[in-house]
C-alpha positions, 0 to 999 in steps of 0.5 A: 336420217343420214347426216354423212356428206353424201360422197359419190360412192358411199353409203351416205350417197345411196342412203339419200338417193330416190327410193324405188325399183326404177333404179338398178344398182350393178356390182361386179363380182372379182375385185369389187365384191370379192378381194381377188379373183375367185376363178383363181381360187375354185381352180385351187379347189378343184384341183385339191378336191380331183374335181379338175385334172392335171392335164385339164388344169394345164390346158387352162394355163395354156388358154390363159398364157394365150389369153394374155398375149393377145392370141386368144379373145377371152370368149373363147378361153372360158368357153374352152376351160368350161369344157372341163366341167363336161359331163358333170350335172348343174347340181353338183357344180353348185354344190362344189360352189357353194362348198369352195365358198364357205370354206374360202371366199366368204371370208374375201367379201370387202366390207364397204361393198357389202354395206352398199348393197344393203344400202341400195336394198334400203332404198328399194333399188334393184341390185344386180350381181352382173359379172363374167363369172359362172354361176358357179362362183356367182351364185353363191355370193349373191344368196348370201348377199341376198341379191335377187338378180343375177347377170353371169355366165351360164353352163349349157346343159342337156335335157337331162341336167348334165353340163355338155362342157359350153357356156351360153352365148354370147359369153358375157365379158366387156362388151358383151356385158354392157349387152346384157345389162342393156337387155336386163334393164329393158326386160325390168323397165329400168333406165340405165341414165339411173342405175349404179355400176361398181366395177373394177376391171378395164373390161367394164369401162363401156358399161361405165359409160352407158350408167349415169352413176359409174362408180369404179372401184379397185379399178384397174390402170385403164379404168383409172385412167378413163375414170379420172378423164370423165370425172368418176368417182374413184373407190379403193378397198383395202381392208380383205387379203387374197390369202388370209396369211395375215388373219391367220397369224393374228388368230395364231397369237391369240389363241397361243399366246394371248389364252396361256398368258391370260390362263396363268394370271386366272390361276394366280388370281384364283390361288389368292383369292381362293375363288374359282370365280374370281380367276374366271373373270381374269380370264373373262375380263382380259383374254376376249378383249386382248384377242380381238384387239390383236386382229385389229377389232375394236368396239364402238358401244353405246348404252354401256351403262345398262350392263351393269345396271341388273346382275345377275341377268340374262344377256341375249345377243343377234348371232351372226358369225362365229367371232360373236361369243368372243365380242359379246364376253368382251362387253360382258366382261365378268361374272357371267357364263354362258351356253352353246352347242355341244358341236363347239366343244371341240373347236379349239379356240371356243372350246378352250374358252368355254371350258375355261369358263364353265360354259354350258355345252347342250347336246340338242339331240339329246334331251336328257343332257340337254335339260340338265344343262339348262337346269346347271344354267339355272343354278348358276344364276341362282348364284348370281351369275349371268348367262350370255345366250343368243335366242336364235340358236344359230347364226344368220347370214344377213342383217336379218334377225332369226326367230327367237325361242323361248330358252332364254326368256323361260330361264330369265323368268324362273330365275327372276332376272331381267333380260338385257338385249345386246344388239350387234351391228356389223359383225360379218364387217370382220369375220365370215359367218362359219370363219375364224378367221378375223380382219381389223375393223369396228363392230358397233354394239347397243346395250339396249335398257334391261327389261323385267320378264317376271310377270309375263303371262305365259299365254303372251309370251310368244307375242312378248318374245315377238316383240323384243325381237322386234327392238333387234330390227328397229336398232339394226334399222336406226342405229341409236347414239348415247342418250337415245331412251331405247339405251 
């Protein structure tokens, strides 16, 4: 149960709202869902990429210089700068969608937006991506968010699925999308009088009006000002940049400054001491943590006691984004290593870092290497080392959990070593999936109780694996605190 006040606005608020599809919740997409603007951001793509010509782009900030003066209605600009596209198929548009955003807008998505999606899902509510945008950019946002229901902007197309440089009418913008919600909610059987609407631009104040719960957010002057006429509740987001130069910077100190500094003070150790390993855990034990607190992250970990509580073992972690290694060692802390895909080795943050390491490197496309990467990991335990491994085998967009493979599980059983699960809670909070680039927050992690594989049976070990994976789900689900028996 949610002990949070139930603000107008939050999470709390969703999580204690009547459950059912009866209700719809509407997000806009630029500055609600996204930090900026993404019309801005594809026009950057496809003029580096020649997918927008020169002289097409000048027509466009001529339809937008227009637009802002007053002598153009917004209708007629998009209608007129989707012409550029003519002759293009749909499939390659959403290609390039997709494409532009991996590479940059996924990276742009506020955290605290995210969360009430999920949290509407949780309820069972409908969740509608509703935005002025095309489905070119709004498409992609709503298959990684996992929302089902789009109300955008479409491009006409032939018979044959070629863009005739249109966009259906009427264009949905202001108006236009109180309209089209209207038209949604009928077709679904939803009352307005129930549904959510987050939106920031003053082009959305006339379906503010028409929902019961207008929730403004990042609004714009005149919907601030309606909004604090009529009492809405006002939310302002501030923790995504429109260009990530401030990510950047950080993730240039720690991998420039931060591993040297770190690597010098494993090589003093490991000359003293005499050990390798030793210096490893310098390394292991500073450089992650001191990485992620330059970029502002910290960690919020219960069942802090259970890593420690078995070693050598193996730590199985749910992998989301590609800052999770980074957060995982920074738990684990020391005598530990670990295994990735051979495609890592040449990333030069993680590459650095596993090499420094003695990460195991598998090339799953070769099957000789591969076995004798894992028989290397074997051996390592035997030393009584641990091994830190994500059963899925790659990263998910979503709070979902993977299925899990039986790698993990076999080492943890020929070795003789339990297997200690290490729950992530929100790390796509602050890096995108496939992005090195990392904005300040708190991750919650849950160090789950090690559990003793030796004397599986081989016929129950998918239903077993099932079953661990399973735990992923309840504490993604219910988030335990400190003294709660799952840690």
């Amino acid at each position: 149960m949610n002990s949070a006040p139930r603000v107008p606005g939050t999470v709390a608020e969703v999580l204690g709202s009547p459950e059912g599809d009866h209700i719809a919740a509407f997000f806009d997409l630029d500055g609600t869902l996204v930090a900026g603007y993404t019309v801005t951001i594809y026009t950057k793509a496809g003029l580096r990429n020649r997918d927008i010509g020169v002289l097409d782009f000048l027509r466009m900030v001529g339809l937008g210089l227009s637009y802002q003066a007053g002598a153009a209605p917004f209708e007629s600009l998009v209608q007129q700068a989707s012409s550029v596209f003519r002759g293009r198929t749909l499939d390659e548009l959403h290609a390039l969608g997709e494409k532009v955003f991996g590479d940059q807008v996924a990276d742009l998505l506020y955290p605290e937006t995210r969360a009430l999606v999920r949290a509407h899902r949780e309820r069972g509510h409908r969740v509608v991506l509703c935005s002025s945008a095309t489905s070119m950019q709004v498409q992609p946002v709503a298959d990684y968010l996992g929302i089902d229901d789009v109300v955008c902007n479409q491009f006409v197309v032939d018979a044959d699925g070629t863009l005739t440089g249109g966009l259906v009418e009427p264009v949905i913008w202001g108006e236009g999308k109180a309209t089209a919600a209207q038209r949604y909610a009928a077709s679904a059987g939803v009352d307005l009088a129930d549904c959510y609407f987050y939106a920031d631009g003053d082009e959305d104040v006339a379906l503010m009006h028409l929902v019961g719960n207008p929730r403004p957010t990042n609004p714009g002057p005149l919907m601030a000002k309606v909004a604090k006429k009529r009492g809405w509740p006002i939310s302002r987001y501030s923790t995504r940049g429109i260009d990530g130069r401030e990510s950047l910077v950080r993730n240039l100190i720690g991998a420039s400054l931060l591993a040297p500094i770190t690597a010098a003070g494993a090589a003093v150790v490991g000359a003293i001491t005499g050990s390798k390993r030793s210096g490893l855990n310098v390394v292991t034990g500073l450089w992650p943590r001191a990485l992620l607190e330059a970029q502002g992250v910290k960690l919020n970990v219960v069942g802090a006691h259970n890593l420690d509580a078995h070693r050598p073992a193996i730590f199985i972690f749910n992998h989301r984004t590609a800052m999770d290694t980074f957060i995982v060692s920074a738990v684990v802390r020391t005598d530990f290593t670990g295994v990735a895909k051979h495609e890592l080795k040449s990333n030069p943050l993680f590459g650095t870092f596993g090499r420094a390491m003695d990460i195991a490197f598998i090339d799953r496309e070769n099957t000789d290497a591969a076995v004798s990467s894992m028989q290397d990991v074997e051996r390592v335990l035997a030393k009584g080392i641990s091994v830190v491994v994500s059963p899925e085998g790659h990263r998910y967009d979503t709070h979902e959990v993977g299925a899990f493979k039986k790698g993990a599980f076999r080492m943890a059983m020929s070795a003789g070593v339990p297997v200690v699960p290490i729950v992530i809670g929100n790390a796509d909070d602050v890096a995108a999936r496939d992005s090195m680039t990392v904005n300040p927050g708190t991750v919650n992690i849950a160090v789950l109780q090690p559990i003793s594989v030796s004397q599986w049976p081989e016929e129950e070990l998918v239903e077993r694996i099932d079953g661990v994976r399973d735990l992923y789900l309840d504490v993604l689900s219910n988030w335990p605190a400190e003294g709660d028996p799952r840690v």
